[in-house]
C-alpha positions as CSV (number, residue, x, y, z in Angstrom):
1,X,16.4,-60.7,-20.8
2,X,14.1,-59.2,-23.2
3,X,11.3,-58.6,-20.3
4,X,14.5,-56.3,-18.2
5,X,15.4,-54.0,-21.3
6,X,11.6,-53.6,-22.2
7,X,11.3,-52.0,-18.1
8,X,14.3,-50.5,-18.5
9,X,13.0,-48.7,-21.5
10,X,9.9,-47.9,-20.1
11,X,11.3,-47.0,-16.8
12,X,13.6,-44.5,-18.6
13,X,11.0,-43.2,-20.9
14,X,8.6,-42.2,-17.4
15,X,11.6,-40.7,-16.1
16,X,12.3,-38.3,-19.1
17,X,8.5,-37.5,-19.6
18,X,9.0,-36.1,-16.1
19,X,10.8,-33.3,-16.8
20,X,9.1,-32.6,-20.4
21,X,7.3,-29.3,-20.3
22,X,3.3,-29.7,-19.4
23,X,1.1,-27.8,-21.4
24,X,3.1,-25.5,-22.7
25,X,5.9,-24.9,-26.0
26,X,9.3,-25.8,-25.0
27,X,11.4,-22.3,-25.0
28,X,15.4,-21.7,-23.3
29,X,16.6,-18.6,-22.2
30,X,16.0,-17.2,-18.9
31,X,14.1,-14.1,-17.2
32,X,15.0,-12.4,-14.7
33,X,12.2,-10.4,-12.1
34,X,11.9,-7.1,-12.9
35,X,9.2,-5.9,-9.9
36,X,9.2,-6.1,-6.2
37,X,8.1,-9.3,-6.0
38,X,6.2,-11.7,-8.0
39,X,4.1,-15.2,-7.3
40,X,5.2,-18.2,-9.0
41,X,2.3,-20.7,-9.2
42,X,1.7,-24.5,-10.0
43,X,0.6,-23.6,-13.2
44,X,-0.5,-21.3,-16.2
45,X,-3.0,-19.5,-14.2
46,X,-4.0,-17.9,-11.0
47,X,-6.2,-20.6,-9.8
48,X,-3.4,-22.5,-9.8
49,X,-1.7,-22.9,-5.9
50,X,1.3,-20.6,-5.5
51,X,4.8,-22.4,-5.4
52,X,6.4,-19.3,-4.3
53,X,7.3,-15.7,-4.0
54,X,9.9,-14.5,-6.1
55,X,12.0,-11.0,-5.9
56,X,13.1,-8.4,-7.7
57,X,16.5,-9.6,-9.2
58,X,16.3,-13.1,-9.2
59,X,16.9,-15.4,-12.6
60,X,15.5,-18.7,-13.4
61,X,15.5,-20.9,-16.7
62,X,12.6,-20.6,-18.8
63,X,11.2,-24.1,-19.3
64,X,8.4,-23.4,-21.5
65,X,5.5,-21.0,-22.9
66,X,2.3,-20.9,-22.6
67,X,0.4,-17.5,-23.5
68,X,1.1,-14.8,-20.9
69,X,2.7,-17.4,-18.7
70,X,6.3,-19.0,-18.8
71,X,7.5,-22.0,-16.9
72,X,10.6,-21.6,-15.1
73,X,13.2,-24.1,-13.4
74,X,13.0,-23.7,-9.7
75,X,14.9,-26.4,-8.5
76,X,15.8,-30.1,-9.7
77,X,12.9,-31.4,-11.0
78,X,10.7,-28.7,-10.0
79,X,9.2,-26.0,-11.9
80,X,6.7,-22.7,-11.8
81,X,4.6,-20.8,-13.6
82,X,5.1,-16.6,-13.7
83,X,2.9,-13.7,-15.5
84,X,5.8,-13.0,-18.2
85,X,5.2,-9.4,-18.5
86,X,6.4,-9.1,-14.5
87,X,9.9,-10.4,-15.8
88,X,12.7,-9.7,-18.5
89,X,13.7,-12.2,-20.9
90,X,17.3,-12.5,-20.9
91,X,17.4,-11.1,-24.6
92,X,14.7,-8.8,-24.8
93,X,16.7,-5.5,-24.4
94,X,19.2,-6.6,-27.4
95,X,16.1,-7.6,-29.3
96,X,14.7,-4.2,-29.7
97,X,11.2,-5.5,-30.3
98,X,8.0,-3.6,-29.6
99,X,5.6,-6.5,-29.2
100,X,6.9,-8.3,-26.1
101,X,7.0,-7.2,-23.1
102,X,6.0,-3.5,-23.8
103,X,2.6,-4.8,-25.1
104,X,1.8,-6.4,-22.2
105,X,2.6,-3.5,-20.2
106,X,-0.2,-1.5,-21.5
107,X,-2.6,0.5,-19.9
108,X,-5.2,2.7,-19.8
109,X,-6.8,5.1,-16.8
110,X,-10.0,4.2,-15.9
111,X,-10.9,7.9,-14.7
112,X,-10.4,11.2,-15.8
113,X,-8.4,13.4,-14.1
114,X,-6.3,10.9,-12.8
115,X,-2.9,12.6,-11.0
116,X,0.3,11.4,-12.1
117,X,2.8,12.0,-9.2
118,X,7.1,12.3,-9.4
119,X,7.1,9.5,-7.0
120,X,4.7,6.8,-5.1
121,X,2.9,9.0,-2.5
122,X,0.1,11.9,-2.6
123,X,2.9,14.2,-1.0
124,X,4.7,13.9,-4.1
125,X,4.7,16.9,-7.1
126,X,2.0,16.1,-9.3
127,X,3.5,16.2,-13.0
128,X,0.5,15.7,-15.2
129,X,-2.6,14.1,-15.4
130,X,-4.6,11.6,-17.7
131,X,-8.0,11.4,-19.0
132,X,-10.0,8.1,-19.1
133,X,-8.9,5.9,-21.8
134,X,-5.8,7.2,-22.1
135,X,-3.0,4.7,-22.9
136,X,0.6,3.9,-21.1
137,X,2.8,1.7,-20.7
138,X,3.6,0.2,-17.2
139,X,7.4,0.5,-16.0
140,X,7.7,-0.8,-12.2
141,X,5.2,-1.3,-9.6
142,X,5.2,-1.6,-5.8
143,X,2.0,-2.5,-3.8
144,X,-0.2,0.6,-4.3
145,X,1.9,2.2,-7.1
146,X,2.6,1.9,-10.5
147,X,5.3,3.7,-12.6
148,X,4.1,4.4,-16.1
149,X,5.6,6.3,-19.4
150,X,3.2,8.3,-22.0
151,X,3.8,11.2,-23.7
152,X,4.2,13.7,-21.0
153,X,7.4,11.6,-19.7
154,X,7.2,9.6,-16.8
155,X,5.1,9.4,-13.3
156,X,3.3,7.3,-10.8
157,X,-0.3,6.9,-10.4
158,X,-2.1,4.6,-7.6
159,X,-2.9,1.2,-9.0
160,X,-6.3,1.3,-8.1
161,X,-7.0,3.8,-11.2
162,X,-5.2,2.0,-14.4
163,X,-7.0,-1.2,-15.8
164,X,-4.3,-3.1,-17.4
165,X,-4.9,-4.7,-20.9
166,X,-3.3,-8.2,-20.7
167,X,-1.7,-10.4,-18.1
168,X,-4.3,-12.2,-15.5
169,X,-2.6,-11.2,-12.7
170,X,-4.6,-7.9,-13.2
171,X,-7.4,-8.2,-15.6
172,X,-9.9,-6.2,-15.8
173,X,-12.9,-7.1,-13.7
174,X,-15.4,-4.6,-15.4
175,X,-17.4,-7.5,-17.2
176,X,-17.9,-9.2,-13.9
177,X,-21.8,-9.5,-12.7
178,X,-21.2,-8.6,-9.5
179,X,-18.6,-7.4,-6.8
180,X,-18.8,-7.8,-2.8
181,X,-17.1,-6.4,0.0
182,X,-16.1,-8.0,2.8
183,X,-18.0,-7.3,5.9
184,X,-15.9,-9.4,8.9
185,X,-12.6,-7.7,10.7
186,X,-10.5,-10.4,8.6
187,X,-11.4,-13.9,6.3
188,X,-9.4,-16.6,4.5
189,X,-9.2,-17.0,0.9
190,X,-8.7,-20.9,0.6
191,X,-7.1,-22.9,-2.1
192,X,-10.7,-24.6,-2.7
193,X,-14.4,-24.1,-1.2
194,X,-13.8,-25.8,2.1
195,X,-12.7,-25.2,5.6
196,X,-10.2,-27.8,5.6
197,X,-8.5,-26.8,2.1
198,X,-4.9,-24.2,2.5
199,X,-5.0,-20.5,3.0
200,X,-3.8,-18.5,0.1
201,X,-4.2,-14.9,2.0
202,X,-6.6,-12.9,3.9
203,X,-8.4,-10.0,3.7
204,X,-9.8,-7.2,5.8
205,X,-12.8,-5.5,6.5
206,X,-14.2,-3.1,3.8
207,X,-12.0,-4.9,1.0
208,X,-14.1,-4.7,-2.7
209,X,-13.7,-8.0,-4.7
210,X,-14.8,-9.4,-7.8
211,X,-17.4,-12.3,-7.1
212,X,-16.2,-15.0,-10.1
213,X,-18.8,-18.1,-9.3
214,X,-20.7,-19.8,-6.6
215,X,-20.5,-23.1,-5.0
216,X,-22.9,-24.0,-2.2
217,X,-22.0,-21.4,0.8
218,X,-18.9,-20.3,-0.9
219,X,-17.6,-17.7,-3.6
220,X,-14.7,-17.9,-5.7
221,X,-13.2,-14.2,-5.3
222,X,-10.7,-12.4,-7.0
223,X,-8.6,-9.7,-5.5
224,X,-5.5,-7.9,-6.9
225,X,-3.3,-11.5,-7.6
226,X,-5.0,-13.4,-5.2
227,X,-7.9,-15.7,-6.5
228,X,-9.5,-18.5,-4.1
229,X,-12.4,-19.3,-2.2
230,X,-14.6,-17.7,0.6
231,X,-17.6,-18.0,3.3
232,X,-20.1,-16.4,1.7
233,X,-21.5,-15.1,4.7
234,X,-18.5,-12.8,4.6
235,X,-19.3,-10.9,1.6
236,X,-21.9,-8.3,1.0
237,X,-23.0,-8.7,-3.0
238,X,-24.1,-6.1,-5.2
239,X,-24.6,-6.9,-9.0
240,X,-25.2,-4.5,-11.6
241,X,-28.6,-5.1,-11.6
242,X,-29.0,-3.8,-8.5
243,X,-29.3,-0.2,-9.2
244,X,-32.7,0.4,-9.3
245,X,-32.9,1.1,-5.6
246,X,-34.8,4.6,-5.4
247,X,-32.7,7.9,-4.4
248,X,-33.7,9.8,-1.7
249,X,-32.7,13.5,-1.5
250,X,-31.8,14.2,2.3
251,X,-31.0,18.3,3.7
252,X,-29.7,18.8,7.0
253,X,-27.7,15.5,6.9
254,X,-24.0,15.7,7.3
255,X,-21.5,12.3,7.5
256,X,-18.2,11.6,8.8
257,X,-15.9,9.5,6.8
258,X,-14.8,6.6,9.0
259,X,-12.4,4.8,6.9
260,X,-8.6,5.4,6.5
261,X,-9.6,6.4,2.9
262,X,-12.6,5.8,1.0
263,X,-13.1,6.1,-2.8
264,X,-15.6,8.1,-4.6
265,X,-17.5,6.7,-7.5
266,X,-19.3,8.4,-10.6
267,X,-22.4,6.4,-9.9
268,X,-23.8,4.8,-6.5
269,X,-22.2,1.4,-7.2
270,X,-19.4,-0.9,-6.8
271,X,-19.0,-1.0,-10.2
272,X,-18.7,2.4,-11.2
273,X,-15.4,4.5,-12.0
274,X,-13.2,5.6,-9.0
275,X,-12.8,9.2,-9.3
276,X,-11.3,10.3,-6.1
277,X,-11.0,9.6,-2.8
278,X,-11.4,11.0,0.9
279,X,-9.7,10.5,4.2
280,X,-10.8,9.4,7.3
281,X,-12.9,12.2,9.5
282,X,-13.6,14.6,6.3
283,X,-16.9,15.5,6.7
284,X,-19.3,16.2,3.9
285,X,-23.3,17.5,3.2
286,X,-25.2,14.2,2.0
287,X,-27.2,15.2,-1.0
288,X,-29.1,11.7,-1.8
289,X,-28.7,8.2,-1.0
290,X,-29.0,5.4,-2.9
291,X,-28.3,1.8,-3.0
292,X,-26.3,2.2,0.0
293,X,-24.2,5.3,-1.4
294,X,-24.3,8.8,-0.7
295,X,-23.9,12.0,-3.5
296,X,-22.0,14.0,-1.4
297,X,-19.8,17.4,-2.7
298,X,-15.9,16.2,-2.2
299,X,-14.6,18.9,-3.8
300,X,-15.5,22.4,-4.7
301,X,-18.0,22.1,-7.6
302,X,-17.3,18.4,-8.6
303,X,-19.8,15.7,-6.9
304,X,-19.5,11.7,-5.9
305,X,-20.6,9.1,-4.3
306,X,-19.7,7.2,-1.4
307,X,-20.2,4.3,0.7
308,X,-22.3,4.8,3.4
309,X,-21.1,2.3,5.5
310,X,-18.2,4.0,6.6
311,X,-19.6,7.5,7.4
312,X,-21.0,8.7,10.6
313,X,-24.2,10.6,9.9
314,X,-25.7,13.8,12.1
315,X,-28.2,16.4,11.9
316,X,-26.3,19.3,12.9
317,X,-26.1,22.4,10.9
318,X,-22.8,23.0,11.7
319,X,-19.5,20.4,11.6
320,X,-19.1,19.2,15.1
321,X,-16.1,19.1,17.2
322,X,-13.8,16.1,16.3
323,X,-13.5,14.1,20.0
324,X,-10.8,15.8,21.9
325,X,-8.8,16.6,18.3
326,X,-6.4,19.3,18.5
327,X,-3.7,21.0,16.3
328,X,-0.6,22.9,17.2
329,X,1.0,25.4,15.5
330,X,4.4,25.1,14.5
331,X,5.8,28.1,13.4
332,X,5.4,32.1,14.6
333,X,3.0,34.3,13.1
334,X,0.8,31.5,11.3
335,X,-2.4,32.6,9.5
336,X,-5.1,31.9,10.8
337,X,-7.4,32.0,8.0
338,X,-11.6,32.9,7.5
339,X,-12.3,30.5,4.9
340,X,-10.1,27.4,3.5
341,X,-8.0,28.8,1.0
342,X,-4.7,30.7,1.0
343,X,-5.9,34.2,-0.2
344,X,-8.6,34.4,1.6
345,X,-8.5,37.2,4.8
346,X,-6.8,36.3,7.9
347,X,-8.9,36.5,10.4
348,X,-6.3,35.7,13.8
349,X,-2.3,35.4,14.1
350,X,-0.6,32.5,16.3
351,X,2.3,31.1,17.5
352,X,4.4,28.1,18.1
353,X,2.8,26.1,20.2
354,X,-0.7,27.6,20.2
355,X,-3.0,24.5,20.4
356,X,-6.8,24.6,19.2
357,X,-9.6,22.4,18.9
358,X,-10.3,21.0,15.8
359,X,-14.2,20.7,14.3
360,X,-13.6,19.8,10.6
361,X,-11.7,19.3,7.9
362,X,-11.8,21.1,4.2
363,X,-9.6,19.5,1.8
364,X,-6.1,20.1,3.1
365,X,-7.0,22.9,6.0
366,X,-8.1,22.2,9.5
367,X,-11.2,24.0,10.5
368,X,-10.3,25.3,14.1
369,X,-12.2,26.9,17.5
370,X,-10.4,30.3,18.0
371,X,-10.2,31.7,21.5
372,X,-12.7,33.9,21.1
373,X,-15.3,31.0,20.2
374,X,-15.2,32.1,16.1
375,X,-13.7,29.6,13.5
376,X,-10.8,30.1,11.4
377,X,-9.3,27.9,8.9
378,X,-5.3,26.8,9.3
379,X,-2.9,24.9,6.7
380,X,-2.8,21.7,7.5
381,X,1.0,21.1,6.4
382,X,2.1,23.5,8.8
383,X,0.5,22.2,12.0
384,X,0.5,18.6,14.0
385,X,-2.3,17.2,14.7
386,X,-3.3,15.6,18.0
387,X,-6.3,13.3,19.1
388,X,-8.2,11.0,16.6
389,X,-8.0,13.7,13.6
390,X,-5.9,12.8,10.3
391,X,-2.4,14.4,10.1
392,X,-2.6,16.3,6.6
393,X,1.0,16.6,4.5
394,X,1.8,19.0,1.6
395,X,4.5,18.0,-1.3
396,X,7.9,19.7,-1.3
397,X,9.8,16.7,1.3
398,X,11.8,15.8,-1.8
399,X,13.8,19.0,-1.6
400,X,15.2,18.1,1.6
401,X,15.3,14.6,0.8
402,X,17.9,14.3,-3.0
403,X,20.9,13.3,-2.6
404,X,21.1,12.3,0.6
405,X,22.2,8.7,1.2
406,X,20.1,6.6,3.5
407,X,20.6,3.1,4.5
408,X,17.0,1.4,5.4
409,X,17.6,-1.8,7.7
410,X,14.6,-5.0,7.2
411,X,15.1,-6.5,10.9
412,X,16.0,-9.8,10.9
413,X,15.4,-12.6,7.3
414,X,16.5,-15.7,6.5
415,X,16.3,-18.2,9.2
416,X,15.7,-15.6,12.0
417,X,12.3,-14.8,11.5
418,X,11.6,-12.3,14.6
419,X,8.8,-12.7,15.9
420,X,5.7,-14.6,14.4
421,X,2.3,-12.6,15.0
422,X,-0.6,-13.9,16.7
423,X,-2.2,-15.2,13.4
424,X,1.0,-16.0,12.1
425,X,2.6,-13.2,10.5
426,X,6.6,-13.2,10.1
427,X,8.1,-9.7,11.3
428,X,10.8,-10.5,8.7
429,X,8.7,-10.3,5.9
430,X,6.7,-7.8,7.2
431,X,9.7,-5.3,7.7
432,X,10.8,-5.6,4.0
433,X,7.7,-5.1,2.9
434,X,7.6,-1.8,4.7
435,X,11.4,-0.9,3.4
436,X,10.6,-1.5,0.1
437,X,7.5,0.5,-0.1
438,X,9.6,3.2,1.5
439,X,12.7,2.7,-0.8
440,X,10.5,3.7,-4.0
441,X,9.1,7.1,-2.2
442,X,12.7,8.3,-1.0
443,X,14.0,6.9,-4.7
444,X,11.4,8.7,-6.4
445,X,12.3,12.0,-4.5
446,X,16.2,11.9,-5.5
447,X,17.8,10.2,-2.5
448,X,20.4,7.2,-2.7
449,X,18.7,4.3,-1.0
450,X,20.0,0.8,0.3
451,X,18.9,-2.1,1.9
452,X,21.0,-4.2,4.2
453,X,18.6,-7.0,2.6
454,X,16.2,-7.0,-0.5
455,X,15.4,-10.5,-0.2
456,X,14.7,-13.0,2.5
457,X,18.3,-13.6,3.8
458,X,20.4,-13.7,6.8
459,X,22.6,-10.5,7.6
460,X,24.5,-10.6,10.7
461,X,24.2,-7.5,12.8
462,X,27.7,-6.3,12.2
463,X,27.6,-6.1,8.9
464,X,24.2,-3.6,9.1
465,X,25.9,-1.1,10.8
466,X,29.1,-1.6,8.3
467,X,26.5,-0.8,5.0
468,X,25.8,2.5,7.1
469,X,29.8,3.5,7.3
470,X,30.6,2.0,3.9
471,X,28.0,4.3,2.4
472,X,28.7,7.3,4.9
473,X,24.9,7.6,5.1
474,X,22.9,10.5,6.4
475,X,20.4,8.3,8.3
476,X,20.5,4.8,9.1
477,X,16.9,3.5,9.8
478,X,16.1,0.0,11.2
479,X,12.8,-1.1,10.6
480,X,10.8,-3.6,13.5
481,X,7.7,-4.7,14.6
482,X,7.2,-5.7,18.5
483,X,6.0,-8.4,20.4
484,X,5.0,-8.9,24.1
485,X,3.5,-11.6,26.5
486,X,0.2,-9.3,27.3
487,X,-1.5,-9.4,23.8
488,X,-3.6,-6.0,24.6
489,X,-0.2,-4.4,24.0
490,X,0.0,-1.7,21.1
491,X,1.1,1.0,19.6
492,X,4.6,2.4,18.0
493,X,8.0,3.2,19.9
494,X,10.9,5.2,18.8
495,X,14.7,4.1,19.7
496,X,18.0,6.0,19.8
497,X,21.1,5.2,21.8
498,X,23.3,8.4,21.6
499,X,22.1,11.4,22.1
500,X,22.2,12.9,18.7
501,X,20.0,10.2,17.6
502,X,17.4,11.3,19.4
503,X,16.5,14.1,16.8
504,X,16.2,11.1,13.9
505,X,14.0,9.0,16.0
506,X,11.9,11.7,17.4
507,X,11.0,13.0,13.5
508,X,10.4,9.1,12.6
509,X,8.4,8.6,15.0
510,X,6.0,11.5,15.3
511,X,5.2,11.8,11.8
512,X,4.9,7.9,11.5
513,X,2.3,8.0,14.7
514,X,0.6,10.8,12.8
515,X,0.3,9.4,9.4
516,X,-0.9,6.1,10.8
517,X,-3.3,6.7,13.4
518,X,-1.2,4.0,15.5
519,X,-1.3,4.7,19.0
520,X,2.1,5.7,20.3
521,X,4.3,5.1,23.5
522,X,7.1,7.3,23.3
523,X,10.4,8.0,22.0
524,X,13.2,6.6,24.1
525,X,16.9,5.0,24.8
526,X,17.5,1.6,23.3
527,X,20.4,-0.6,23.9
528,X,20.3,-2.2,20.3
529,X,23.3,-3.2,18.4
530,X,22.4,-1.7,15.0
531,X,22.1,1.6,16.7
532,X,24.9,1.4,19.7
533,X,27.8,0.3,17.1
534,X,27.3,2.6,14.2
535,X,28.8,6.2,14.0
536,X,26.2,7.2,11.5
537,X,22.9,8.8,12.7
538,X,20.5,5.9,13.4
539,X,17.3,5.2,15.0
540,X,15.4,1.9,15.1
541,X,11.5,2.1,14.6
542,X,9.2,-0.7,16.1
543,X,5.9,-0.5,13.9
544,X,3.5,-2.3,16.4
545,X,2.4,-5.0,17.9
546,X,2.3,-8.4,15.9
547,X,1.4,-10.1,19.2
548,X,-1.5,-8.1,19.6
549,X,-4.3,-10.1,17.0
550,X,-6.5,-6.7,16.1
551,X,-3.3,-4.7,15.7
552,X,-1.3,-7.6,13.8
553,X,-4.9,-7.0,10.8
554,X,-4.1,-3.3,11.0
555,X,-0.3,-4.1,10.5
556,X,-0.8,-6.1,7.4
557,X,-3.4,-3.7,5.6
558,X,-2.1,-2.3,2.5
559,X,-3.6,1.0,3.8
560,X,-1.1,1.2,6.9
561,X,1.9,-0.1,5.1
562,X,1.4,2.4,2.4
563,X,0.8,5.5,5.3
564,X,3.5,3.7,7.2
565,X,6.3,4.1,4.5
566,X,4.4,8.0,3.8
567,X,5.0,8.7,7.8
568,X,9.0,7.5,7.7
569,X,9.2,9.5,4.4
570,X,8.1,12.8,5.6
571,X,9.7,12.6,9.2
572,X,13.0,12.0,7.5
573,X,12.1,15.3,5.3
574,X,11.5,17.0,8.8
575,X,14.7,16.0,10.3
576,X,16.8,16.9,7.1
577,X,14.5,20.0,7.2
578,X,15.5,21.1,10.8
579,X,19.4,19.9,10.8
């Protein structure tokens, strides 16, 4: 008898200790997710496996604390570990303290200069600006974007440009020996440094991280909140050591910026503070290189350097004709200007639907081949561009954007995935990601926004098109991504089904195509439910194709998503605009 109640005991004792906290002090309460989304790992730190992805909204039980990390209850007998200045305790607003969650939320820029924009996009309004050092306190986030509060009020400013003070999610990675960039179309951060151990993520060519040890063949990366392991043969390492290389002045040499958008740097390193940045085919004078960098002049009077991996060097004197890149005038009587700047002279007139050749660009203005073989300088913002050139944008889309109501549709979620990409994507996550990155621009510039779905859940068609005629929305936008058989299929497509949709989805879709660089097949009619049922104004938007393995990279870039959600932003501006 005695040998049953002393394993009953211990039987009872393993089964409580089960459920104690690990490692942390025991707390109650609960938090609830206060940004976008946040990653719930195994345990107190990011080298721990992640559990799961959390959104904006949802409430657990805290279990326990442990530093900047709190346990929560996920399930029975299961439990995660979250970054507890990316949630709200359930009685921190009654509280009124100023050490919590406020302290954690600090900031400081890590530039001077740095813009602070009315909402999440360079087309927005900039409000204000801060000088290096200069504290704030974090408010929201998205994935390029943070909203932040200082003196001057409130504002975004690009993530890239604010080193946070606490919270390991984002620490600051300026005491690190040495970065790397990653020199292969895509690679797999694993759980540990082996082939066989789970993917945490992946990450694209030209991505900078922070090189944290060595093991064998492998390095333990970090990058933004993912932390894991990688072939070294993947990265190209530069330590901060490595500066010694010797500059060499260079006349005559001009490059060609290659990349989507490429920073500039104070210094010819890694390393070294972001102070701008340039879009893909500006072209610049190289005044030296060094350590593979290049001093080049990216604005009037102020001087930077940038990678010289991604520019396309000449020897000509003069900017040479971008490959079959055109630009159309939009508008009667445009100005046609001799150098790059709205005062200066005009040197020609056109009209709508005058196209021209394009051989450069100069900050926001095209330079253009006039008819008579001279060059002349036109607004970017009040032109479409054709060919492999950038589309350039101005600010002023949120006056045609507040207070309209506008109902953004994530295809599919829950247990209808769409389709799965060649390397595995989900188009159901995929399309809230865009929608949510869109939400905060058209937000920011005054508009009511919805979403059929914020989370990962199952909405039946019917009762999409029902949000659109609850809400009596202006514009109803469903957001997809495609998938065929033949895997060399790409490129964007525009839907409408009645005819005065066609307006909507022609706007979406040309600015979106523009913005992106995606190639693009056409607006055209589309017997879709979401589109066919509802009496508001609706188009449906496939982004590309998942099926496609290149295009499915592109897809998942932060760089497309974020000119993705610009594109749908300003073509919505542009159909307001014009109706």
């Amino acid at each position: 008898m005695s040998k049953k109640l002393t394993l009953l005991l211990f039987s009872i004792i393993l089964l409580f200790g089960t459920f104690l906290p690990q490692g942390g002090m025991a707390s109650s309460g609960t938090v609830t997710i206060s940004t976008d989304t946040v990653n719930v790992r195994s345990g107190p730190g990011l080298s721990y496996p992640l559990v799961l992805t959390a959104v904006r909204g949802e409430s657990y039980s805290i279990v326990s604390e442990k530093g900047d990390w709190l346990e929560i209850k996920l399930g029975v007998g299961q439990t995660g570990w979250v970054v507890s200045w990316l949630v709200t305790k359930d009685n921190e607003e009654e509280s009124g303290t100023t050490s919590g969650s406020a302290g954690r939320n600090a900031a400081k820029a890590n530039t001077d200069q740095l813009r602070i924009r009315s909402g999440p996009g360079t087309s927005f309004p900039i409000v204000g600006s801060l000088n290096q050092g200069q504290e704030v306190t974090i408010l929201d986030q998205n994935e390029n974007w943070y909203k932040i509060t200082s003196d001057f009020g409130e504002g975004w400013v690009l993530r890239e440009f604010l080193q946070v003070q606490s919270g390991e999610n984002y620490s600051d990675s300026s005491n690190s020996t040495e970065m790397g960039t990653v020199n292969a179309d895509t690679i797999n951060i694993r759980e540990e440094a082996s082939e066989t151990s789970p993917i945490l993520g992946k990450l694209t060519n030209g991505t900078d991280v922070t090189i944290v040890s060595k093991e064998n063949n492998w390095l333990e990366i970090r990058y933004s909140d993912l932390s894991g392991w990688v072939k070294a043969e993947f990265i190209d390492t530069q330590s901060k050591t490595s500066q010694n290389t010797p500059k060499k002045k260079l006349t005559g040499v001009y490059g060609t910026v290659t990349a989507g958008s490429l920073s500039v740097r104070s210094e010819p390193s890694l390393n070294a503070d972001i102070i701008s940045s340039v879009s893909k085919d500006q072209r610049f004078a190289i005044l030296e290189e060094n350590n593979n960098f290049s001093k080049v002049e990216f604005e009037s009077g102020s001087f930077g350097w940038i990678s010289s991996l991604y520019l396309e060097k000449s020897t000509e004197s003069k900017p040479s004709q971008l490959q079959g890149s055109t630009v159309t005038i939009l508008h009667n009587g445009t100005n046609i200007r001799e150098e790059a700047t709205a005062d200066s002279q005009v040197a020609a007139l056109a009209n709508e639907g005058d196209s021209f050749p394009v051989k450069g660009i100069v900050n926001d203005w095209y330079e253009i081949e006039l008819n008579d073989g001279s060059t002349g300088y036109v607004a970017g913002w009040i032109v479409s561009s054709n060919g492999s050139t950038t589309q350039i944008h101005k600010g002023g889309a949120e006056g045609y954007l507040k207070n309209k109501t506008i109902v953004l549709d994530p295809g599919h979620g829950g247990g209808d995935n769409g389709t799965t990409g060649a390397n595995g994507t989900l188009e159901k996550e995929l399309t809230l990601r865009t929608a949510r990155l869109l939400y905060d621009k058209l937000s920011a510039a005054g508009a009511n926004v919805y979403l059929t779905r914020s989370s990962d859940s199952f909405i039946t068609l019917p009762s999409r098109v029902s949000a659109a005629a609850a809400r009596d929305a202006d514009a109803f936008i469903s957001l997809h991504y495609d998938s065929s058989l033949d895997r060399s299929a790409r490129g964007m497509t525009g839907y409408y089904f009645y005819d005065y949709q066609e307006g909507l989805a022609d706007s979406l879709y040309s600015s979106t195509v523009a913005q992106t660089n995606l190639d693009g097949r056409g607006v055209r009619f589309g017997d879709f439910h979401v589109i066919r049922e509802n009496s508001q104004t609706a188009a449906l938007i496939e982004l590309g194709y998942l099926s496609n393995p290149q295009e499915e990279i592109t897809l998942n870039s932060g760089v497309f998503q974020e000119n993705a959600a610009s594109g749908l932003y300003n073509g919505l501006a542009r159909y307001f605009k014009n109706n």
